[in-house]
Backbone as XML, in Angstrom:
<?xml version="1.0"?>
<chain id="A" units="angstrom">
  <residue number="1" name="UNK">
    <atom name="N" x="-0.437" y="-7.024" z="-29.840"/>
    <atom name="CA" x="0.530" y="-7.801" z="-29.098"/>
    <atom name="C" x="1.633" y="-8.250" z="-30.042"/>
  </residue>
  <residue number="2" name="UNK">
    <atom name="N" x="2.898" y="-7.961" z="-29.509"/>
    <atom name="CA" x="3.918" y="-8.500" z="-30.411"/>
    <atom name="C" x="4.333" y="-9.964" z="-30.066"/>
  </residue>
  <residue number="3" name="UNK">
    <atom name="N" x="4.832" y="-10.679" z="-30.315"/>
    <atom name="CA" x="5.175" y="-12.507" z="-30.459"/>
    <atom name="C" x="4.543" y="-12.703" z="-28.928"/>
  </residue>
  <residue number="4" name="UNK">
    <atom name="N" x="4.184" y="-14.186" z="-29.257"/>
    <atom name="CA" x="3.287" y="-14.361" z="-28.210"/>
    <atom name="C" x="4.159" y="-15.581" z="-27.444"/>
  </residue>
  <residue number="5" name="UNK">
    <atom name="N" x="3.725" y="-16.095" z="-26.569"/>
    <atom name="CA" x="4.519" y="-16.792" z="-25.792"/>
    <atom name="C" x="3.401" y="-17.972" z="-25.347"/>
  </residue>
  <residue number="6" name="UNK">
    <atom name="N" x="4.050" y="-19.317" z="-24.671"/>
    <atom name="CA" x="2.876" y="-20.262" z="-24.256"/>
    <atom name="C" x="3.230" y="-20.304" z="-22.630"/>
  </residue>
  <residue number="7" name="UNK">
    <atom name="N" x="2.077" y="-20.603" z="-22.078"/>
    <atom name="CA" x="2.527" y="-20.840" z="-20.541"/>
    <atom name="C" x="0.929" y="-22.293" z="-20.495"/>
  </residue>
  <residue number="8" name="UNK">
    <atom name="N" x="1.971" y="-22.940" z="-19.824"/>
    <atom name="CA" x="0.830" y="-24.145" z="-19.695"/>
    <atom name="C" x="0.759" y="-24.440" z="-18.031"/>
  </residue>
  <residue number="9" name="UNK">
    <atom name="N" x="-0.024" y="-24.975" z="-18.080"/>
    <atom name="CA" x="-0.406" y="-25.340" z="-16.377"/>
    <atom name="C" x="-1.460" y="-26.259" z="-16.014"/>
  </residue>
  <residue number="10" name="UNK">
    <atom name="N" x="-1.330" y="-27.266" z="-15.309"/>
    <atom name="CA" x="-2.196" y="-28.269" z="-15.002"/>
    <atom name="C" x="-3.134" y="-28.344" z="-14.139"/>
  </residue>
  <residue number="11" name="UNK">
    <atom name="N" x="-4.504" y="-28.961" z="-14.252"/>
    <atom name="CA" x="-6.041" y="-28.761" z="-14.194"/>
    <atom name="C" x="-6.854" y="-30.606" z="-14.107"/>
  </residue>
  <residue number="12" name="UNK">
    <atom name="N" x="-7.323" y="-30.722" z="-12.876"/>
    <atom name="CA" x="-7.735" y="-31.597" z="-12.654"/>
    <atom name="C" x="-8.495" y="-32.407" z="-13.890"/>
  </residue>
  <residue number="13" name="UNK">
    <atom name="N" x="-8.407" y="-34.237" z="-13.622"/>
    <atom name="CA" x="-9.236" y="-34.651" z="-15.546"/>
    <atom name="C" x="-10.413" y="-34.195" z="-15.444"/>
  </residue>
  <residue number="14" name="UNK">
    <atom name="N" x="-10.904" y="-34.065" z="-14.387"/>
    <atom name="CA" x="-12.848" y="-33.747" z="-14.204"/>
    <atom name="C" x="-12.909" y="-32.316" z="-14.751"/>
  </residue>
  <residue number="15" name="UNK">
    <atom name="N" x="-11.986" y="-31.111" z="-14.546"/>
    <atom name="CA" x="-12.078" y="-29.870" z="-14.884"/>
    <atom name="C" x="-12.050" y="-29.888" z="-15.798"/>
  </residue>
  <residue number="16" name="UNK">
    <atom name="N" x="-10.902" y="-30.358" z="-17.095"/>
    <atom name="CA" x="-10.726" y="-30.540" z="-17.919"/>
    <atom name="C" x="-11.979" y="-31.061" z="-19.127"/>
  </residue>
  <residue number="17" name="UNK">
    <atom name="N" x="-12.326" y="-31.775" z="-18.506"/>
    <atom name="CA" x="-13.627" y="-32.813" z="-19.108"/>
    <atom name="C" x="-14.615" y="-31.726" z="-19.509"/>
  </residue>
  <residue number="18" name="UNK">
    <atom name="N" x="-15.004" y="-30.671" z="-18.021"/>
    <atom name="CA" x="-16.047" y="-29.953" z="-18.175"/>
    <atom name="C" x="-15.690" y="-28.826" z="-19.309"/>
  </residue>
  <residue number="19" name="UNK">
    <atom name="N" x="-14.402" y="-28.308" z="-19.062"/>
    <atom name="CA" x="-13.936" y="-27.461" z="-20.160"/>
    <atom name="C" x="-14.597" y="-27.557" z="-21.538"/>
  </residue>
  <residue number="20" name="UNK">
    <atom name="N" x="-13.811" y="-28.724" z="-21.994"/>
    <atom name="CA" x="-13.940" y="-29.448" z="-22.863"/>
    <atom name="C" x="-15.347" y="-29.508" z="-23.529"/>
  </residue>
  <residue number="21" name="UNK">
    <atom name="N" x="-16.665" y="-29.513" z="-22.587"/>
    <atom name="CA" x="-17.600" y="-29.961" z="-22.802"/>
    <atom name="C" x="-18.719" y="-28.144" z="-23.542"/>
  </residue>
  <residue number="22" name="UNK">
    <atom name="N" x="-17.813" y="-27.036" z="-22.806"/>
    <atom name="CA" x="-18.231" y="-25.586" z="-23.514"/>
    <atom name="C" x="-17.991" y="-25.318" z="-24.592"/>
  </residue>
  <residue number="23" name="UNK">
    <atom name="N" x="-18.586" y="-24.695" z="-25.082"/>
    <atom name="CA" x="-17.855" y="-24.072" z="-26.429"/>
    <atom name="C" x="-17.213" y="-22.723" z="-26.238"/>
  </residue>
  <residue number="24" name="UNK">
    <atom name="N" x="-16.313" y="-22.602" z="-25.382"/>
    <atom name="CA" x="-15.859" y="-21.502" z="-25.247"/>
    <atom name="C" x="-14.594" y="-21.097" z="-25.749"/>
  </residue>
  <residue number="25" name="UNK">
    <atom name="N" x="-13.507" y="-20.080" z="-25.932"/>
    <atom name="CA" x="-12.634" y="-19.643" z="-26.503"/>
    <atom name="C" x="-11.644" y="-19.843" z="-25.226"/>
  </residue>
  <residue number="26" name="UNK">
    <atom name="N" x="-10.951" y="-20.686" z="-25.044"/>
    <atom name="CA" x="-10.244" y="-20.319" z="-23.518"/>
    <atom name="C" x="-9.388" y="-19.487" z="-23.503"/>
  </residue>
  <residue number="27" name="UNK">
    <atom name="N" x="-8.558" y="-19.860" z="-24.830"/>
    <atom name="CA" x="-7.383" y="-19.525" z="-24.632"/>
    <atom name="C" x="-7.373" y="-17.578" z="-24.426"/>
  </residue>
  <residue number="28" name="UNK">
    <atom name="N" x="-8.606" y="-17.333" z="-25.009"/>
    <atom name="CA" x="-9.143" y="-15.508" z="-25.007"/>
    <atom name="C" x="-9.200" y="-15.050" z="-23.293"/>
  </residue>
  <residue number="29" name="UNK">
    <atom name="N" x="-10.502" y="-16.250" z="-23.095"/>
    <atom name="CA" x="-10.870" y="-16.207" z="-21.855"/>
    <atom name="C" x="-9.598" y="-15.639" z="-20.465"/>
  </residue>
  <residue number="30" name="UNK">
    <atom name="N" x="-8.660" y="-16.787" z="-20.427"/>
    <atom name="CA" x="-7.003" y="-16.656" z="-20.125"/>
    <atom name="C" x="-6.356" y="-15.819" z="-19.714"/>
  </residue>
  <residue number="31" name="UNK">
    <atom name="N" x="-6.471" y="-15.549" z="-21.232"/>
    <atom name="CA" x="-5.793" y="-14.350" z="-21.769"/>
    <atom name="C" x="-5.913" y="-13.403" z="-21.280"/>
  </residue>
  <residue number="32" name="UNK">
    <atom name="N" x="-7.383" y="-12.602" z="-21.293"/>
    <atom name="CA" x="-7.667" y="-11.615" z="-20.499"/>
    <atom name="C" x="-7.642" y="-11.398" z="-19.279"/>
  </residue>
  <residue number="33" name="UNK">
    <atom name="N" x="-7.985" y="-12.559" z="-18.782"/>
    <atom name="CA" x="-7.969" y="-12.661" z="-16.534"/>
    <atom name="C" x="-6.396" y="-12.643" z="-16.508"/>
  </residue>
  <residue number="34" name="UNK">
    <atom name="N" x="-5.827" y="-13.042" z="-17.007"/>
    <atom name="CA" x="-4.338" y="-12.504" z="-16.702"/>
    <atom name="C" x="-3.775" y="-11.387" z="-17.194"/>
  </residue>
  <residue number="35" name="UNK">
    <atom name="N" x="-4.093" y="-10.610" z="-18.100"/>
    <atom name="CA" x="-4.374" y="-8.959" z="-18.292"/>
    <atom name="C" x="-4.333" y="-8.592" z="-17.277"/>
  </residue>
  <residue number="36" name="UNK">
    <atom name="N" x="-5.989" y="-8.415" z="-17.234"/>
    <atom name="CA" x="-6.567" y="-7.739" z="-16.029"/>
    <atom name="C" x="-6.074" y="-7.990" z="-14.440"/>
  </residue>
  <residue number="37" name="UNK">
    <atom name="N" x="-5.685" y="-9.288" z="-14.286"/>
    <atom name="CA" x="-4.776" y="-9.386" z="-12.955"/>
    <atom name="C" x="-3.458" y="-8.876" z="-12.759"/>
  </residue>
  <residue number="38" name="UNK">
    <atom name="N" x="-2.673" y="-8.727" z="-14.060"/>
    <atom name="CA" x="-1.692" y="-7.567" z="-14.245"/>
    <atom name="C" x="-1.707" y="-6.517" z="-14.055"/>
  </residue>
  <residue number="39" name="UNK">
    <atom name="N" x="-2.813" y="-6.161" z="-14.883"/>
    <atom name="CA" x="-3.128" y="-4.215" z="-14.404"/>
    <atom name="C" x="-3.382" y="-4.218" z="-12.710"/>
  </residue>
  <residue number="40" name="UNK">
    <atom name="N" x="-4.430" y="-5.280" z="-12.216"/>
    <atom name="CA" x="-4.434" y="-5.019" z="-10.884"/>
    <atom name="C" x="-3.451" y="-4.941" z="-10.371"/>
  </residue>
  <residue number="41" name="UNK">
    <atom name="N" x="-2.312" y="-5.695" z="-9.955"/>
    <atom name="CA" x="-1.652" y="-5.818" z="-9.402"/>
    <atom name="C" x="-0.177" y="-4.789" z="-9.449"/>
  </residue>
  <residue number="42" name="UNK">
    <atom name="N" x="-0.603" y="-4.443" z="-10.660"/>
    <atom name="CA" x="0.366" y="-2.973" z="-10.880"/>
    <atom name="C" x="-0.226" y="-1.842" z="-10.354"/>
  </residue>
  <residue number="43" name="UNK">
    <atom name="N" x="-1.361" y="-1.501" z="-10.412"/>
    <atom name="CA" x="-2.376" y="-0.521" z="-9.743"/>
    <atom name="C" x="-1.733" y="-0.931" z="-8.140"/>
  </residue>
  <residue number="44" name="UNK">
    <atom name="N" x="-1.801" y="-1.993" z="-7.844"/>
    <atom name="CA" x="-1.744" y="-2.143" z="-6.027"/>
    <atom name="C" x="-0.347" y="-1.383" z="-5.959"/>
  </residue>
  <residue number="45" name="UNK">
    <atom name="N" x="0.449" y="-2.381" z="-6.722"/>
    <atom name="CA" x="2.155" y="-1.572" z="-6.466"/>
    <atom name="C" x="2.295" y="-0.282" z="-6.589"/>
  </residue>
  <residue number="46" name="UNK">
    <atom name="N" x="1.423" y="0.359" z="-7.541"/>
    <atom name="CA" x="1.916" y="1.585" z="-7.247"/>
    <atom name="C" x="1.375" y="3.093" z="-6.356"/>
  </residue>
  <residue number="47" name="UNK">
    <atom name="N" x="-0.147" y="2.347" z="-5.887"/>
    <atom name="CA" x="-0.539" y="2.930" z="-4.657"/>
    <atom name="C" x="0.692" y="2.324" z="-3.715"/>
  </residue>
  <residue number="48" name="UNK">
    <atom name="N" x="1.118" y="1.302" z="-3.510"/>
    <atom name="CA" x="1.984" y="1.118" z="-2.390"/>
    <atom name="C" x="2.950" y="1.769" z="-2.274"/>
  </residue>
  <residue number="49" name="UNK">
    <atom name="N" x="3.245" y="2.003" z="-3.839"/>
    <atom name="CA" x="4.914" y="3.081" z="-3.874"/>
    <atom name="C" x="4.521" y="4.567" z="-3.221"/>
  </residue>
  <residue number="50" name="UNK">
    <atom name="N" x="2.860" y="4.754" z="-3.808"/>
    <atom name="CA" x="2.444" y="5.997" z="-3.604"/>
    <atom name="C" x="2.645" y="6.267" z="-1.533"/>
  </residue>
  <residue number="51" name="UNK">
    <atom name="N" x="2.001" y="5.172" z="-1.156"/>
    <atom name="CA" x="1.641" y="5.409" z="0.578"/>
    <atom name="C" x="3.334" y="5.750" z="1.028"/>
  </residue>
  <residue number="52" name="UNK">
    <atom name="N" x="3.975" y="4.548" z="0.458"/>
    <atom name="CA" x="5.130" y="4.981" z="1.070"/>
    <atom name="C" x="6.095" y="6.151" z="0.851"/>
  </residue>
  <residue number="53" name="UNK">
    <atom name="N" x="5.869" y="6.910" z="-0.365"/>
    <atom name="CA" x="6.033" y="8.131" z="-0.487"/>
    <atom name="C" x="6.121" y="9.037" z="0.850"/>
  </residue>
  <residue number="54" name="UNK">
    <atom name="N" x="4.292" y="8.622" z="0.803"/>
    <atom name="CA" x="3.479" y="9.734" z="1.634"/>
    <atom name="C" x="3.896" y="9.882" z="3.027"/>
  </residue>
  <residue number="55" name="UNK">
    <atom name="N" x="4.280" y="8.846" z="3.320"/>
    <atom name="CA" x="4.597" y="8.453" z="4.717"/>
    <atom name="C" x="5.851" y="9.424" z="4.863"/>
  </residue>
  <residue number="56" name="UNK">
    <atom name="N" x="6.868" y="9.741" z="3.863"/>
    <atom name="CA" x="7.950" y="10.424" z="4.747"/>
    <atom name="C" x="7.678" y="12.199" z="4.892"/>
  </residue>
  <residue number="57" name="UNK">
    <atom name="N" x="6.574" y="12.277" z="3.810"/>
    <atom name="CA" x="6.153" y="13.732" z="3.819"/>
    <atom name="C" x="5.053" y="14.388" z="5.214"/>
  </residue>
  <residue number="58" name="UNK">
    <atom name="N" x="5.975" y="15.628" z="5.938"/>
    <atom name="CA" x="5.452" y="15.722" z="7.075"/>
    <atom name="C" x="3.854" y="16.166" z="6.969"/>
  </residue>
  <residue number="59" name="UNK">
    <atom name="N" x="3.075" y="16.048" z="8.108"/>
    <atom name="CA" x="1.704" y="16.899" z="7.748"/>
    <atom name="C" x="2.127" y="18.333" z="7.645"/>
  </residue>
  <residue number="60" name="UNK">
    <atom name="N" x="0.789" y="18.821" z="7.025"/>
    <atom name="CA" x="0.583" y="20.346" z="7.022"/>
    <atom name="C" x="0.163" y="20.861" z="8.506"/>
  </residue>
  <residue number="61" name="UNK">
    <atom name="N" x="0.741" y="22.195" z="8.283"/>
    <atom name="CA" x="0.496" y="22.761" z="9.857"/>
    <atom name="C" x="-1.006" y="23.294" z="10.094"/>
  </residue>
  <residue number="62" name="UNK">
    <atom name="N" x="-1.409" y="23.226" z="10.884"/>
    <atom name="CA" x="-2.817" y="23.328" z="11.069"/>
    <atom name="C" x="-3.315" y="24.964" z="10.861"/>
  </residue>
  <residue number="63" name="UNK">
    <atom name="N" x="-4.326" y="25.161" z="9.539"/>
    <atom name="CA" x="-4.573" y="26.390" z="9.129"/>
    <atom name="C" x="-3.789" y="26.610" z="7.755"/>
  </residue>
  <residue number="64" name="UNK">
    <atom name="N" x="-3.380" y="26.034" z="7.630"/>
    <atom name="CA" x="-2.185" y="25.928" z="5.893"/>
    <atom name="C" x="-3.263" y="26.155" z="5.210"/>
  </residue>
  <residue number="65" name="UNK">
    <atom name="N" x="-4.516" y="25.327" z="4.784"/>
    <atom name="CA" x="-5.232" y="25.185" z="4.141"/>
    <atom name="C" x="-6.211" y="26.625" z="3.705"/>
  </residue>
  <residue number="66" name="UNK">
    <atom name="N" x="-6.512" y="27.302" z="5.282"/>
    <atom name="CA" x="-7.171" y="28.388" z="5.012"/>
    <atom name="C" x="-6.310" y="29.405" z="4.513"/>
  </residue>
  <residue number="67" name="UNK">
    <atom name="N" x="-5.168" y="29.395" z="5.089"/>
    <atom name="CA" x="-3.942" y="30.793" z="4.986"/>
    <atom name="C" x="-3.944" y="30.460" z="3.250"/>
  </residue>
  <residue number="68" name="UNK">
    <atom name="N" x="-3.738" y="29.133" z="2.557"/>
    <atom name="CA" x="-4.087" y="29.458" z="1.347"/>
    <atom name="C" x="-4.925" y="30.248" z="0.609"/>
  </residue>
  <residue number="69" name="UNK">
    <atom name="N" x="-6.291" y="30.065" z="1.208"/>
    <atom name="CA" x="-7.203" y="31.109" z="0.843"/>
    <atom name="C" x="-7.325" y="31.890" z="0.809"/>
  </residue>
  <residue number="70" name="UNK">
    <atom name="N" x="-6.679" y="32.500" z="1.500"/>
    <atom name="CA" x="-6.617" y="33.820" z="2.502"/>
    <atom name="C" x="-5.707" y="34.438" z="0.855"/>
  </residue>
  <residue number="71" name="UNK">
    <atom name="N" x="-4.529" y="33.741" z="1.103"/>
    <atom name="CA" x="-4.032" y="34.253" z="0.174"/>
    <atom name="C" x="-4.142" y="34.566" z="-1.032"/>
  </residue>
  <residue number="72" name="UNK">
    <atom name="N" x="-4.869" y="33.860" z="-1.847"/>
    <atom name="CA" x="-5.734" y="33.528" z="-3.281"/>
    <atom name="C" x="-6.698" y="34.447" z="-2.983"/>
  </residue>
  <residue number="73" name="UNK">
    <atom name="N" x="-7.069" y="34.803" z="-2.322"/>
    <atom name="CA" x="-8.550" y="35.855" z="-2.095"/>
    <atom name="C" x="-7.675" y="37.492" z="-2.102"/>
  </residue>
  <residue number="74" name="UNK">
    <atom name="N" x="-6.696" y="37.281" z="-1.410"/>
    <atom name="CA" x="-5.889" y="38.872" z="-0.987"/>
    <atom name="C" x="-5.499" y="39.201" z="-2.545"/>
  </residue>
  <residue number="75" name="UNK">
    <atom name="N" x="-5.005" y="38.134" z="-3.064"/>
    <atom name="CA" x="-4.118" y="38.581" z="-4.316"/>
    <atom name="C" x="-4.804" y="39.105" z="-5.599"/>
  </residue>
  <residue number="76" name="UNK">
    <atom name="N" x="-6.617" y="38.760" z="-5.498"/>
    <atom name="CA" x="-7.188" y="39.069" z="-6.721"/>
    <atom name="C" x="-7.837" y="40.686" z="-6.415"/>
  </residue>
</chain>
């Protein structure tokens, strides 16, 4: 990761307290669920870019699929 940046955000005192009370790494912890909710959410966008692609491309005509074969089989 190149220069890092801070983002802060506020968390009830009771949450806080319990935090407080783990020995855990948060700031890692964080770190990563907002990764990983990045990649998700880029994954979603770009199936979405993908559907809407798809949507303007007409179907195949019925038998396309075999006449492929047909053809791949004739040609060898």
């Amino acid at each position: 990761m190149s220069g890092m940046e801070v983002i802060s955000f506020r968390i009830p005192k009771e949450l806080k307290e319990s935090v407080n009370e783990l020995e855990i790494n948060w700031s890692e912890e964080v770190r990563r669920f907002i990764e990983d909710k990045v990649k998700e959410y880029k994954r979603k966008r770009a199936l979405e870019e993908i559907d809407s692609m798809l949507k303007n491309i007409p179907p195949p005509e019925k038998g396309t699929a075999s006449r492929y074969v047909r053809e791949d089989r004739d040609s060898n």
